[in-house]
mmCIF file as gemmi writes it, N, C-alpha and C atoms, coordinates in Angstrom:
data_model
loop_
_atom_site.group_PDB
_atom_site.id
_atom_site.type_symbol
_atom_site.label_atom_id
_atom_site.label_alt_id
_atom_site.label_comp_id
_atom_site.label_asym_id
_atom_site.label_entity_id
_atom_site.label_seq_id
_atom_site.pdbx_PDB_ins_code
_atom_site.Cartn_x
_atom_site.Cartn_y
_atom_site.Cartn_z
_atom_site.occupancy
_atom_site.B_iso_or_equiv
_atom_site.pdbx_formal_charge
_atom_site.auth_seq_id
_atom_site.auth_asym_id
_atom_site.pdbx_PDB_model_num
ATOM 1 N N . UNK Axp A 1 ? 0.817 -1.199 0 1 0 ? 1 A 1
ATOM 2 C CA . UNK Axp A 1 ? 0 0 0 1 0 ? 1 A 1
ATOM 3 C C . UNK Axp A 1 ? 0.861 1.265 0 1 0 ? 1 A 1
ATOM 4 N N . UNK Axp A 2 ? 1.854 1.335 0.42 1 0 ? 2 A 1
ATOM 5 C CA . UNK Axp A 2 ? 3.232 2.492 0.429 1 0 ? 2 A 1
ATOM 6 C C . UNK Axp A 2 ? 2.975 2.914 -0.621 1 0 ? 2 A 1
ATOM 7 N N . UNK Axp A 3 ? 3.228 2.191 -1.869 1 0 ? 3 A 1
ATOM 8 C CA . UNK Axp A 3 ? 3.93 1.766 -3.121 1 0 ? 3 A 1
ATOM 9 C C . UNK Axp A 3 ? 3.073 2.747 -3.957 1 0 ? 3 A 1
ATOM 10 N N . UNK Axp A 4 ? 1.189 2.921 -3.287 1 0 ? 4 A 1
ATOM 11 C CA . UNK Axp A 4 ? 0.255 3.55 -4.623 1 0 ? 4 A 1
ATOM 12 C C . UNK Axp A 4 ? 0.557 5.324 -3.721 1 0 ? 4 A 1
ATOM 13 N N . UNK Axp A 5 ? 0.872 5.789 -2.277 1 0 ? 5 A 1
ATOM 14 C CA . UNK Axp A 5 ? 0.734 6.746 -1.803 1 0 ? 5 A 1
ATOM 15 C C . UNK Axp A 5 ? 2.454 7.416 -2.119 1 0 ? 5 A 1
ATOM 16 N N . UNK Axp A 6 ? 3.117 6.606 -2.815 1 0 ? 6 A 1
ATOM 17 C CA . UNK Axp A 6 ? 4.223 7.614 -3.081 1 0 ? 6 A 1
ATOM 18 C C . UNK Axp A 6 ? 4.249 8.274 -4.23 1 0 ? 6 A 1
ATOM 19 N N . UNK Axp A 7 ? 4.763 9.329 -4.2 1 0 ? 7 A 1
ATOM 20 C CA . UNK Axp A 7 ? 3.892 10.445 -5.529 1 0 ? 7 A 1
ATOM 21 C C . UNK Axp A 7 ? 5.499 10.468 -6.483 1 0 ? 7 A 1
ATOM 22 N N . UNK Axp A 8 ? 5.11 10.531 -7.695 1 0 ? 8 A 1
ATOM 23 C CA . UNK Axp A 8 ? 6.602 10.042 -8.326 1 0 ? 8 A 1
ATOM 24 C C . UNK Axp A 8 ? 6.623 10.666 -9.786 1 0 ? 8 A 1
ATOM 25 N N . UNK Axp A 9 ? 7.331 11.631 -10.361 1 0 ? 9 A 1
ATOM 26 C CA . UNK Axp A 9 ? 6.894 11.826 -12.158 1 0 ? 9 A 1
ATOM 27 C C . UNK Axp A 9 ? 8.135 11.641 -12.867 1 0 ? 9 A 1
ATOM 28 N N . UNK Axp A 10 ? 7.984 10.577 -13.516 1 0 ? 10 A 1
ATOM 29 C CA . UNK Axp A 10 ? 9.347 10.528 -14.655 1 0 ? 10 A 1
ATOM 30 C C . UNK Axp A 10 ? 9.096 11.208 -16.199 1 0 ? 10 A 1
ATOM 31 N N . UNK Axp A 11 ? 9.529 12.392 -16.67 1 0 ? 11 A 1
ATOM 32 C CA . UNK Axp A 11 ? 9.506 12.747 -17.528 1 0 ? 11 A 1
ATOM 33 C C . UNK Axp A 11 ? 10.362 12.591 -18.722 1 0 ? 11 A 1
ATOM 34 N N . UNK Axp A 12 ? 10.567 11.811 -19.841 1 0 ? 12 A 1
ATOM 35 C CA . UNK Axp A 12 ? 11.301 10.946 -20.741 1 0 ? 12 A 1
ATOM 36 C C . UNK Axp A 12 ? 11.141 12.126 -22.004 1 0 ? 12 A 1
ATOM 37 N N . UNK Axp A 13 ? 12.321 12.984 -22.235 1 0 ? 13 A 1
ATOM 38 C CA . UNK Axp A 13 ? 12.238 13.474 -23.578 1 0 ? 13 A 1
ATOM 39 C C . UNK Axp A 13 ? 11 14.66 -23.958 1 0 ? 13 A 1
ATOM 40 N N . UNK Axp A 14 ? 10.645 15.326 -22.826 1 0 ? 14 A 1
ATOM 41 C CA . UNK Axp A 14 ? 9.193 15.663 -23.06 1 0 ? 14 A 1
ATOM 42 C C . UNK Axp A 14 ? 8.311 15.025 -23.707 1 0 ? 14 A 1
ATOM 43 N N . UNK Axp A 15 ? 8.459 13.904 -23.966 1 0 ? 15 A 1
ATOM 44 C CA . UNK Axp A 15 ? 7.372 13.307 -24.573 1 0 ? 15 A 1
ATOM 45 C C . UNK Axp A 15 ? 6.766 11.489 -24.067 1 0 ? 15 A 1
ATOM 46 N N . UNK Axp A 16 ? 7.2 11.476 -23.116 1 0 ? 16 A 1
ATOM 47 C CA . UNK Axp A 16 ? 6.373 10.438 -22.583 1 0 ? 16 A 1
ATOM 48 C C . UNK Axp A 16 ? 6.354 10.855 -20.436 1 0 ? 16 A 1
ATOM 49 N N . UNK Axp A 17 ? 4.71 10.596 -20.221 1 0 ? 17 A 1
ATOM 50 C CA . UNK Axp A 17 ? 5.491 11.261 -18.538 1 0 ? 17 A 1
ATOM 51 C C . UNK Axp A 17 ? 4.443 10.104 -17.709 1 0 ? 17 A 1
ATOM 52 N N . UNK Axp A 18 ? 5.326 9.505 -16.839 1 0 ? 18 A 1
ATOM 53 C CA . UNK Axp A 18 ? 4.806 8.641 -16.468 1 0 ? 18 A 1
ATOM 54 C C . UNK Axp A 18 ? 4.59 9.193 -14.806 1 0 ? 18 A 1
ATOM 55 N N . UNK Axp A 19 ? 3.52 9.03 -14.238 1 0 ? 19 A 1
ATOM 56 C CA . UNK Axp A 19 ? 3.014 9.581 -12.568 1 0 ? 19 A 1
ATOM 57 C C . UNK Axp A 19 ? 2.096 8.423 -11.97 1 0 ? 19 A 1
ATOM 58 N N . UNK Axp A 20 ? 2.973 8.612 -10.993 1 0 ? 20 A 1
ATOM 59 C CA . UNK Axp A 20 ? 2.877 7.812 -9.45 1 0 ? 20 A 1
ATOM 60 C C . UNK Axp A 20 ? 2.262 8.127 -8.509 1 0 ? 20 A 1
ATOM 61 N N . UNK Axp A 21 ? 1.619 8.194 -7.831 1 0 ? 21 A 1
ATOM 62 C CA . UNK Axp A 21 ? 0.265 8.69 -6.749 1 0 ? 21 A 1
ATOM 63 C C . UNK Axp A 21 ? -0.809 9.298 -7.27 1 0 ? 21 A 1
ATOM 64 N N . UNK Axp A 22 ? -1.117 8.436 -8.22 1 0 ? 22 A 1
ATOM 65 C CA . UNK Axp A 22 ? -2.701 9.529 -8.76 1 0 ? 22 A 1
ATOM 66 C C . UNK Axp A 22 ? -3.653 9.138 -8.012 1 0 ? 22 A 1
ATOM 67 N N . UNK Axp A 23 ? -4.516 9.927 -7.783 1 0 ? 23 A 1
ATOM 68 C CA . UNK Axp A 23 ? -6.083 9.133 -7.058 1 0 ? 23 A 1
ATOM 69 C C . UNK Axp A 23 ? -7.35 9.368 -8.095 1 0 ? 23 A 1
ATOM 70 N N . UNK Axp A 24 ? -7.261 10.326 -8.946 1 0 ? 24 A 1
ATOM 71 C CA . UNK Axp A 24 ? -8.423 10.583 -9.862 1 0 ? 24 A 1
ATOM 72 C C . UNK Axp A 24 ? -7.608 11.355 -11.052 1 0 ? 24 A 1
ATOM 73 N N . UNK Axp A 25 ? -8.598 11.02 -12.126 1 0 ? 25 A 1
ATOM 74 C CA . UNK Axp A 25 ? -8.355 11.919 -13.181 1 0 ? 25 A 1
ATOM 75 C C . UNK Axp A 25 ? -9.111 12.924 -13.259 1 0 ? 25 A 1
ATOM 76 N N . UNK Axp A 26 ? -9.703 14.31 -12.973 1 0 ? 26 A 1
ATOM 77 C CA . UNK Axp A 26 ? -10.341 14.931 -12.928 1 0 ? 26 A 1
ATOM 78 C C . UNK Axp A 26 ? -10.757 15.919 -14.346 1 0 ? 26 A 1
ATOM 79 N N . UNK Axp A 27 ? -9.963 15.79 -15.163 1 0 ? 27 A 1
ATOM 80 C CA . UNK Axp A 27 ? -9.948 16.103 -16.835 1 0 ? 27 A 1
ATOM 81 C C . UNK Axp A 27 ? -8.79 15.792 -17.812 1 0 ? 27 A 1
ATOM 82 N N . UNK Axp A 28 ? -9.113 15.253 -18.997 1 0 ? 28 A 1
ATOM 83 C CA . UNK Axp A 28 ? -7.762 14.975 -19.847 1 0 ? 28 A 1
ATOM 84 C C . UNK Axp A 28 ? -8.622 14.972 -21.268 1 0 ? 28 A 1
ATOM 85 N N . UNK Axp A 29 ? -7.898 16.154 -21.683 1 0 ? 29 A 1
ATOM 86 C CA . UNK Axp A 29 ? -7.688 16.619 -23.311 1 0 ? 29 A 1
ATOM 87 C C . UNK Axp A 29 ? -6.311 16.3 -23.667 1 0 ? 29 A 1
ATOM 88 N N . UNK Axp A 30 ? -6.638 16.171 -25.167 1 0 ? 30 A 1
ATOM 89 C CA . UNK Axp A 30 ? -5.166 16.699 -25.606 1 0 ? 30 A 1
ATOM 90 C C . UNK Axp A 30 ? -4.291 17.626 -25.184 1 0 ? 30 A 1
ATOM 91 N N . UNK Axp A 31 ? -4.566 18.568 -24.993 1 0 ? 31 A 1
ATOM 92 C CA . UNK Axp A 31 ? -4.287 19.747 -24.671 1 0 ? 31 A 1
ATOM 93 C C . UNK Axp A 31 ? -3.888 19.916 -23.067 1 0 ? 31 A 1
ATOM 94 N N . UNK Axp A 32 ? -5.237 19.417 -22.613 1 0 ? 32 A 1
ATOM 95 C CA . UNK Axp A 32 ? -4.398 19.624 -20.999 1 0 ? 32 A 1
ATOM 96 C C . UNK Axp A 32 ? -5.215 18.534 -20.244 1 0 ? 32 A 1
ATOM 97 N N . UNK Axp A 33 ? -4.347 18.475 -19.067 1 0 ? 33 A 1
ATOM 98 C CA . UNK Axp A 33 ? -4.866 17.362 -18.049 1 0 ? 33 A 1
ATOM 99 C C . UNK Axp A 33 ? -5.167 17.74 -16.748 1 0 ? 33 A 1
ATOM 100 N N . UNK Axp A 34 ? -6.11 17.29 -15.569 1 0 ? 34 A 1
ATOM 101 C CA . UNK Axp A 34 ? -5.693 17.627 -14.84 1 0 ? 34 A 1
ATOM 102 C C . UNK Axp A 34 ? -5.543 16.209 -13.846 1 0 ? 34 A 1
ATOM 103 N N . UNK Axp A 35 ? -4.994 16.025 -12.703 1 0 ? 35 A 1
ATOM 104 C CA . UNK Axp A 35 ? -4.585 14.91 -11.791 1 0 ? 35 A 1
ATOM 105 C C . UNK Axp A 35 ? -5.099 15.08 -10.689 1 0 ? 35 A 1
ATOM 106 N N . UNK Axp A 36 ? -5.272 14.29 -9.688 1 0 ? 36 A 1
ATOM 107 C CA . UNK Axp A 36 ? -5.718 14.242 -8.111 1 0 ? 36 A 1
ATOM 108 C C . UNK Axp A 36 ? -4.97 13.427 -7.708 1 0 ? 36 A 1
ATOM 109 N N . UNK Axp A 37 ? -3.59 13.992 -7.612 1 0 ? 37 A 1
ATOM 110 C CA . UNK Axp A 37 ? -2.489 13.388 -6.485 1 0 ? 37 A 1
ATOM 111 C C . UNK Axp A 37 ? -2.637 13.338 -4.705 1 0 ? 37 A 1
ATOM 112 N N . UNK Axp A 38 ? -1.626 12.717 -4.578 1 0 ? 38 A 1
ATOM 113 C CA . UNK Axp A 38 ? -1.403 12.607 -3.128 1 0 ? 38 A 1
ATOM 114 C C . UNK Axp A 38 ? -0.819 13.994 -2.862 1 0 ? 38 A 1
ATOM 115 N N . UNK Axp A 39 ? 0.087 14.568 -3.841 1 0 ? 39 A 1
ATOM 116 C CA . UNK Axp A 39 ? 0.393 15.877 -3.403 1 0 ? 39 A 1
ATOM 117 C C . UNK Axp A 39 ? -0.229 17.015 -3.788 1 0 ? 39 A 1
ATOM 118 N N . UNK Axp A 40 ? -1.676 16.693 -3.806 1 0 ? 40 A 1
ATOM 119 C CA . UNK Axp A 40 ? -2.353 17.726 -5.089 1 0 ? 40 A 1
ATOM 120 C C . UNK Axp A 40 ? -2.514 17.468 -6.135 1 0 ? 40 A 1
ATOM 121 N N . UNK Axp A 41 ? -3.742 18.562 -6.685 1 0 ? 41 A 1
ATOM 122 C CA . UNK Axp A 41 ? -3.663 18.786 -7.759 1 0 ? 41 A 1
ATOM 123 C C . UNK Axp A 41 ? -2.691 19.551 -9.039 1 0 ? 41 A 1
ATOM 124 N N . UNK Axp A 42 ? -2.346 18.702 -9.839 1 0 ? 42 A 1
ATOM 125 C CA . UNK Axp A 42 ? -1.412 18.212 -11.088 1 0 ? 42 A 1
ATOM 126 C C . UNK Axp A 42 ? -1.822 18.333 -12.625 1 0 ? 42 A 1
ATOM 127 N N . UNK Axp A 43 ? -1.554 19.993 -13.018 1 0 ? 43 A 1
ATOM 128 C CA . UNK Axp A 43 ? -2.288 20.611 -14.283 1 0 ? 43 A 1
ATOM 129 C C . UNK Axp A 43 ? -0.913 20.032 -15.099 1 0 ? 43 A 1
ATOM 130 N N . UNK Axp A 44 ? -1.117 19.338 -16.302 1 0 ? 44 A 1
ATOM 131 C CA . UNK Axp A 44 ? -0.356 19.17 -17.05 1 0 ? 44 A 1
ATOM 132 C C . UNK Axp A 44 ? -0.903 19.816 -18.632 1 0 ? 44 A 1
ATOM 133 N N . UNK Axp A 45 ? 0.053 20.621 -19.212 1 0 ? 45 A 1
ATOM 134 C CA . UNK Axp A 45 ? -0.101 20.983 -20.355 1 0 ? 45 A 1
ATOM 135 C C . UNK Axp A 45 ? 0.399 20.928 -21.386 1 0 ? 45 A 1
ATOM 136 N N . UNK Axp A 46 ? 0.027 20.785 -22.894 1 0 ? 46 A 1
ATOM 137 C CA . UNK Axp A 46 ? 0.501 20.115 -23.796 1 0 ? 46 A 1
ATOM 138 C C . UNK Axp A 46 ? -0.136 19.893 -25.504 1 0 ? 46 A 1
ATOM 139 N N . UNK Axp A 47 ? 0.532 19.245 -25.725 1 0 ? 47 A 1
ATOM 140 C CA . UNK Axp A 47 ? -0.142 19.126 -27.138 1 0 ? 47 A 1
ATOM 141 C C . UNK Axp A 47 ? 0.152 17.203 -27.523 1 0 ? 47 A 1
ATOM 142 N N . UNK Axp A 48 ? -1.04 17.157 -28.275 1 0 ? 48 A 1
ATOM 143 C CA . UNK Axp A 48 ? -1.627 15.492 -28.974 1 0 ? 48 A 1
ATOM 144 C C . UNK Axp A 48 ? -1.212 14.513 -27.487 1 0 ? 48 A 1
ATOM 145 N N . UNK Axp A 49 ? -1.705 15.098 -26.492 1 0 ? 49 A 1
ATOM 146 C CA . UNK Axp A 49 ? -1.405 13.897 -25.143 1 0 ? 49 A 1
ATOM 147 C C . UNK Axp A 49 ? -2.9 13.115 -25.109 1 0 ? 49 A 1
ATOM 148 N N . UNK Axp A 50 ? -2.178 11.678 -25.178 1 0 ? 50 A 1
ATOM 149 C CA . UNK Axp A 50 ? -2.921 10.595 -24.825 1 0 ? 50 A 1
ATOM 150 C C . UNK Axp A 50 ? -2.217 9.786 -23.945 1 0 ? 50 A 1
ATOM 151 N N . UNK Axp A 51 ? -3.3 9.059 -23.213 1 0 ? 51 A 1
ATOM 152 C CA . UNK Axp A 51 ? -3.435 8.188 -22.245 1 0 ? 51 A 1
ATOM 153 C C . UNK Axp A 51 ? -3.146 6.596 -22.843 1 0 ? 51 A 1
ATOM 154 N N . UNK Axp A 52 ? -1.577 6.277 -22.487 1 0 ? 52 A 1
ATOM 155 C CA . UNK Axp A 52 ? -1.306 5.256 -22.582 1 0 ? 52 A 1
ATOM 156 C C . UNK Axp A 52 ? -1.709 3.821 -22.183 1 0 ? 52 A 1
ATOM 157 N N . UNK Axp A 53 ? -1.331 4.453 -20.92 1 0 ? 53 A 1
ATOM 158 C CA . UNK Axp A 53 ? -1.644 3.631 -19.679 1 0 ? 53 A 1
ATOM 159 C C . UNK Axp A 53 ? -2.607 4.252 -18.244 1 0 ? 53 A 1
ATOM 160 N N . UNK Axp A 54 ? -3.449 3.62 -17.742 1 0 ? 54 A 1
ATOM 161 C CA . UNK Axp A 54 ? -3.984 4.183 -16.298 1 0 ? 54 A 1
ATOM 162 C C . UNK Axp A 54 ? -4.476 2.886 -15.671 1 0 ? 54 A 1
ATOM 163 N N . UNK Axp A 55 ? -3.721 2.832 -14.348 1 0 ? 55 A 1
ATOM 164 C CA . UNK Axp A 55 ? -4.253 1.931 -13.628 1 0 ? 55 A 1
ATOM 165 C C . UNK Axp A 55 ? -4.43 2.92 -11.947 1 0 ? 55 A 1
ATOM 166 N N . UNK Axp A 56 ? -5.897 3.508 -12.008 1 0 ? 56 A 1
ATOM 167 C CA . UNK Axp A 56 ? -6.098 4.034 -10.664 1 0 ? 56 A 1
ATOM 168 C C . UNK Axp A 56 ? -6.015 3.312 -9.216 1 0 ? 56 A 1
ATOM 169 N N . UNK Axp A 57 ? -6.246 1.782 -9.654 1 0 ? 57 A 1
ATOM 170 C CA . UNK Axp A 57 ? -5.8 0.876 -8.612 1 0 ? 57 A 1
ATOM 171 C C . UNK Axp A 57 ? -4.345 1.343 -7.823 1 0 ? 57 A 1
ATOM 172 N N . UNK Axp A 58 ? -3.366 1.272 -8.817 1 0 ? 58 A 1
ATOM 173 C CA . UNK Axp A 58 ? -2.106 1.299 -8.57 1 0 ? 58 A 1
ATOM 174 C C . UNK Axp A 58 ? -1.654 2.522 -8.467 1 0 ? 58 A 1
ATOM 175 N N . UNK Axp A 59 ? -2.525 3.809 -8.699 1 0 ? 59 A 1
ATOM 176 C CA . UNK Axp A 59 ? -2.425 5.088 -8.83 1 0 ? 59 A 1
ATOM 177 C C . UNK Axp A 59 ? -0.896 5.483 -9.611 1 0 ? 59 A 1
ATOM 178 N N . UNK Axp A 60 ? -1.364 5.098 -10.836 1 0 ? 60 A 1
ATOM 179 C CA . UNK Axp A 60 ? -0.545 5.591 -12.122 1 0 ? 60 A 1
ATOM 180 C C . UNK Axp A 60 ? -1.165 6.143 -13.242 1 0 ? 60 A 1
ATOM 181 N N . UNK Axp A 61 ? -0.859 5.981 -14.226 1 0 ? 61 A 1
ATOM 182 C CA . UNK Axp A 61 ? -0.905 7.019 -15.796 1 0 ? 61 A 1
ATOM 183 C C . UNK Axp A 61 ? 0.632 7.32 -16.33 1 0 ? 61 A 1
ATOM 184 N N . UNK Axp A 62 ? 0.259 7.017 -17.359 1 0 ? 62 A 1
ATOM 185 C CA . UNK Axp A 62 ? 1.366 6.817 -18.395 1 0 ? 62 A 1
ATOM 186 C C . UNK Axp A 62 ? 0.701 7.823 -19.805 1 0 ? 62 A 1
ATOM 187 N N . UNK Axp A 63 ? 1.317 9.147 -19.611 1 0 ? 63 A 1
ATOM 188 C CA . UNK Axp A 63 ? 0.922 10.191 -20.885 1 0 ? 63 A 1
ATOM 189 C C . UNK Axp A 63 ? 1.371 10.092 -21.99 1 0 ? 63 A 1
ATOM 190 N N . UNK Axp A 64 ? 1.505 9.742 -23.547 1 0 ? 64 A 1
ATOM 191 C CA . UNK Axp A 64 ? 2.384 10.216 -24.048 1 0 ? 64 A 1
ATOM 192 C C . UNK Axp A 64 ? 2.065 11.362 -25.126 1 0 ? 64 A 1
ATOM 193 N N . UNK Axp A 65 ? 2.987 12.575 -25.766 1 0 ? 65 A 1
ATOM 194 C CA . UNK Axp A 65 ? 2.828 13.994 -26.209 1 0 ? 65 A 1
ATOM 195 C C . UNK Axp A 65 ? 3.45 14.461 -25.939 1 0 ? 65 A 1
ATOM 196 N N . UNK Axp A 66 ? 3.711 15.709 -26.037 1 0 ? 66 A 1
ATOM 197 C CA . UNK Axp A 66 ? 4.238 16.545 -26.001 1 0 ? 66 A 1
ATOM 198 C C . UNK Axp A 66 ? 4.232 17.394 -24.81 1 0 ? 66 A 1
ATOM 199 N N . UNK Axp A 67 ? 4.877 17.332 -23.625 1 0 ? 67 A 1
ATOM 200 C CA . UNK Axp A 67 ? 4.512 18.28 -22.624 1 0 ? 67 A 1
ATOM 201 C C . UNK Axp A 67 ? 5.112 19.387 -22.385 1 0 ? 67 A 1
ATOM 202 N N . UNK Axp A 68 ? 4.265 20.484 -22.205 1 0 ? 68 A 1
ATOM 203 C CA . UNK Axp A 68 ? 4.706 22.224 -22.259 1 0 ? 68 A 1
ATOM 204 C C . UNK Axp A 68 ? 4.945 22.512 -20.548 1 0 ? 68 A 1
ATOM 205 N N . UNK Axp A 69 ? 4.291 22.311 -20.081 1 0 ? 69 A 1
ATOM 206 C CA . UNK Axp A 69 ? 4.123 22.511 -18.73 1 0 ? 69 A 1
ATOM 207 C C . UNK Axp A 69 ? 3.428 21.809 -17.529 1 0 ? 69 A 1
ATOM 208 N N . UNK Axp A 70 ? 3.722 21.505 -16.209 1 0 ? 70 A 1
ATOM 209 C CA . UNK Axp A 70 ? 3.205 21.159 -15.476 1 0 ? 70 A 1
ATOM 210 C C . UNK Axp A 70 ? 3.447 21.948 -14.319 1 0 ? 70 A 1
ATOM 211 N N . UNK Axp A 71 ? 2.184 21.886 -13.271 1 0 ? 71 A 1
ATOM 212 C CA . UNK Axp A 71 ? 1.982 22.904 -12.486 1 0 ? 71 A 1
ATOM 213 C C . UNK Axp A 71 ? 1.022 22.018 -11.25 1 0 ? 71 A 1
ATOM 214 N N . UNK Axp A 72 ? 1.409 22.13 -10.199 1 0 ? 72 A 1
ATOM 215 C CA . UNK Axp A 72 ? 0.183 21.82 -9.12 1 0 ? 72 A 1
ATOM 216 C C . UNK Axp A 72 ? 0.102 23.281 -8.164 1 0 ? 72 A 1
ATOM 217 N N . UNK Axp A 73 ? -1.318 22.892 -7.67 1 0 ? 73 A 1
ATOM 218 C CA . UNK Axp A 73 ? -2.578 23.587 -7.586 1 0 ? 73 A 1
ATOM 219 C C . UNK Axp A 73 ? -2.963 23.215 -5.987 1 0 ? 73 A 1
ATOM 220 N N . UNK Axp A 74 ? -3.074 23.724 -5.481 1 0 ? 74 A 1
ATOM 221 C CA . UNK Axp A 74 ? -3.924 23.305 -3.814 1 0 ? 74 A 1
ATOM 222 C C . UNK Axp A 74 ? -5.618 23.74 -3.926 1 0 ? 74 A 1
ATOM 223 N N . UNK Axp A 75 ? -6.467 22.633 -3.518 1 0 ? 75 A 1
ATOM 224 C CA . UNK Axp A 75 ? -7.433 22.829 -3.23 1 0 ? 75 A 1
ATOM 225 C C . UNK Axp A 75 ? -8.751 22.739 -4.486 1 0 ? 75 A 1
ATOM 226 N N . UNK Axp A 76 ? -8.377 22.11 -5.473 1 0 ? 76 A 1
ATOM 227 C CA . UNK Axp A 76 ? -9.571 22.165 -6.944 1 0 ? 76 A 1
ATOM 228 C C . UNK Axp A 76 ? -9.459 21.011 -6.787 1 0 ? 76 A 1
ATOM 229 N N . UNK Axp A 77 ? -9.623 20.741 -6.299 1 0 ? 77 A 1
ATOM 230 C CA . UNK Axp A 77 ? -10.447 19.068 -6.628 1 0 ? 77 A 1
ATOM 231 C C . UNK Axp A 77 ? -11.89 19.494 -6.006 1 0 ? 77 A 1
ATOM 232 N N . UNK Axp A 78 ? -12.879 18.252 -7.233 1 0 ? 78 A 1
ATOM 233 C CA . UNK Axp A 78 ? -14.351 18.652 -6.486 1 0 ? 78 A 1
ATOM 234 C C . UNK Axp A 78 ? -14.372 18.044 -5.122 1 0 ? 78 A 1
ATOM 235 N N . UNK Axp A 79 ? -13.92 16.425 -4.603 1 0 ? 79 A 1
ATOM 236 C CA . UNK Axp A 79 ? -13.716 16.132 -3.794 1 0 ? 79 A 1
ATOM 237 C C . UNK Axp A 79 ? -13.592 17.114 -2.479 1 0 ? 79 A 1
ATOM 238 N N . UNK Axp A 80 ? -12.204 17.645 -2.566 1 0 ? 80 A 1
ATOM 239 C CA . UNK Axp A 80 ? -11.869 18.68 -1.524 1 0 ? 80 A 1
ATOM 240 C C . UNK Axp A 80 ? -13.053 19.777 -1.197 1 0 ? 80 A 1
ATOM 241 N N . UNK Axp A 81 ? -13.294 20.125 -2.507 1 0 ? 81 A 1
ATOM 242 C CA . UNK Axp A 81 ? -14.658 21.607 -2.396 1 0 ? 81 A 1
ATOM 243 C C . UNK Axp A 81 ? -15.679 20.706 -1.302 1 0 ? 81 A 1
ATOM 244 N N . UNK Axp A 82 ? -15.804 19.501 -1.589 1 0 ? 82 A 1
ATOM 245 C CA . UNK Axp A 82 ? -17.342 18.75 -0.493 1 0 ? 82 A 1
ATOM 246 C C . UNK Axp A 82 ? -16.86 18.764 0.405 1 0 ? 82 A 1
ATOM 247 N N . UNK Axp A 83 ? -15.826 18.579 0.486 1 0 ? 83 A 1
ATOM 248 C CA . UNK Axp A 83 ? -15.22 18.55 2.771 1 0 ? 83 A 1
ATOM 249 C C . UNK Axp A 83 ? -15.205 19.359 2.867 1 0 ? 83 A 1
ATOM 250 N N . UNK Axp A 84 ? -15.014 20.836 1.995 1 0 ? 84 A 1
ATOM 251 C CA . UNK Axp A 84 ? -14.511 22.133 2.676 1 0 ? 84 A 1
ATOM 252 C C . UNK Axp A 84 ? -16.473 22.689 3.386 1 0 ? 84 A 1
ATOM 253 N N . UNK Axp A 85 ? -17.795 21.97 1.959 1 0 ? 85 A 1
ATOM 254 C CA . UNK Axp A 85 ? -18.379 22.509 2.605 1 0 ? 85 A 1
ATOM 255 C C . UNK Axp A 85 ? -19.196 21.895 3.463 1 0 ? 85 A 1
ATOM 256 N N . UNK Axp A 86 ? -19.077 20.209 3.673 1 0 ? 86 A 1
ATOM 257 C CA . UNK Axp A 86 ? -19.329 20.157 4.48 1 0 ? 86 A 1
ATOM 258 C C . UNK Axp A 86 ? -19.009 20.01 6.252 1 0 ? 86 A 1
ATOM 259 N N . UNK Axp A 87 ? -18.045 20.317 6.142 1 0 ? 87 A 1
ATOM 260 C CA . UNK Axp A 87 ? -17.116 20.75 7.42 1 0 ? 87 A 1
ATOM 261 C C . UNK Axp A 87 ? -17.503 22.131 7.895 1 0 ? 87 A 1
ATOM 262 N N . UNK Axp A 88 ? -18.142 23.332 7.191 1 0 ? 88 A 1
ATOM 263 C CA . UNK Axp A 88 ? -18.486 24.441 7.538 1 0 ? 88 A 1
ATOM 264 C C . UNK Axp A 88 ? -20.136 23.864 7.778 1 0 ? 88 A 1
ATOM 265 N N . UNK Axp A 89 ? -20.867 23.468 7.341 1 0 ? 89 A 1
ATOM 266 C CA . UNK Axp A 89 ? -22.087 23.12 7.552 1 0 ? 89 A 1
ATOM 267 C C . UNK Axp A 89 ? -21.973 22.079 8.808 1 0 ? 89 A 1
ATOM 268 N N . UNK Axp A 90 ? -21.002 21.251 9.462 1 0 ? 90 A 1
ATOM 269 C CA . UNK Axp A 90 ? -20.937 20.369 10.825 1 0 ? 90 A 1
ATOM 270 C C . UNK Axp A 90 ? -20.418 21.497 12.023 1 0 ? 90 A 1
ATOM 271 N N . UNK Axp A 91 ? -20.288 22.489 11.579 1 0 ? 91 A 1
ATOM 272 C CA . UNK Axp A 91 ? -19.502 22.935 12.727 1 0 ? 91 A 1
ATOM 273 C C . UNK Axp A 91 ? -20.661 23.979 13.568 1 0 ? 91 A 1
């Protein structure tokens, strides 16, 4: 269980990027992606990216394209938005 909570990105040539702690895919275009890591949310951007591989079991994804940029984000996941409101609505 270690093995799916360690967060990990190997990036090969800009063009293949393989990530380690995913928990959700929350959007994936060509163009851009976004991730639900263990360390956050994980905007990846790009051009002709497809989804090689995904095994959410194992919390991976295997991209391959062209990648321009990647960027994480605190707090956009829809997930997170429901605890935030329902934690203000328990209190």
């Amino acid at each position: 269980m270690e093995e799916k909570t360690r967060h990990k990105l190997t990036l090969t040539n800009r063009e293949l990027l393989e990530v380690n702690g995913v928990i959700n895919v929350e959007k994936f275009t060509d163009e851009d992606i976004l991730l639900e890591t263990d360390e956050g949310m994980l905007n990846i951007k790009g051009e002709n990216m497809h989804m090689k591989q995904l095994n959410l079991d194992a919390g991976m994804i295997v991209i391959e394209g062209i990648v321009k940029a990647m960027a994480y984000h605190e707090g956009l996941s829809s997930s997170s938005k429901r605890k935030g409101l329902l934690g203000r609505l328990l209190k």
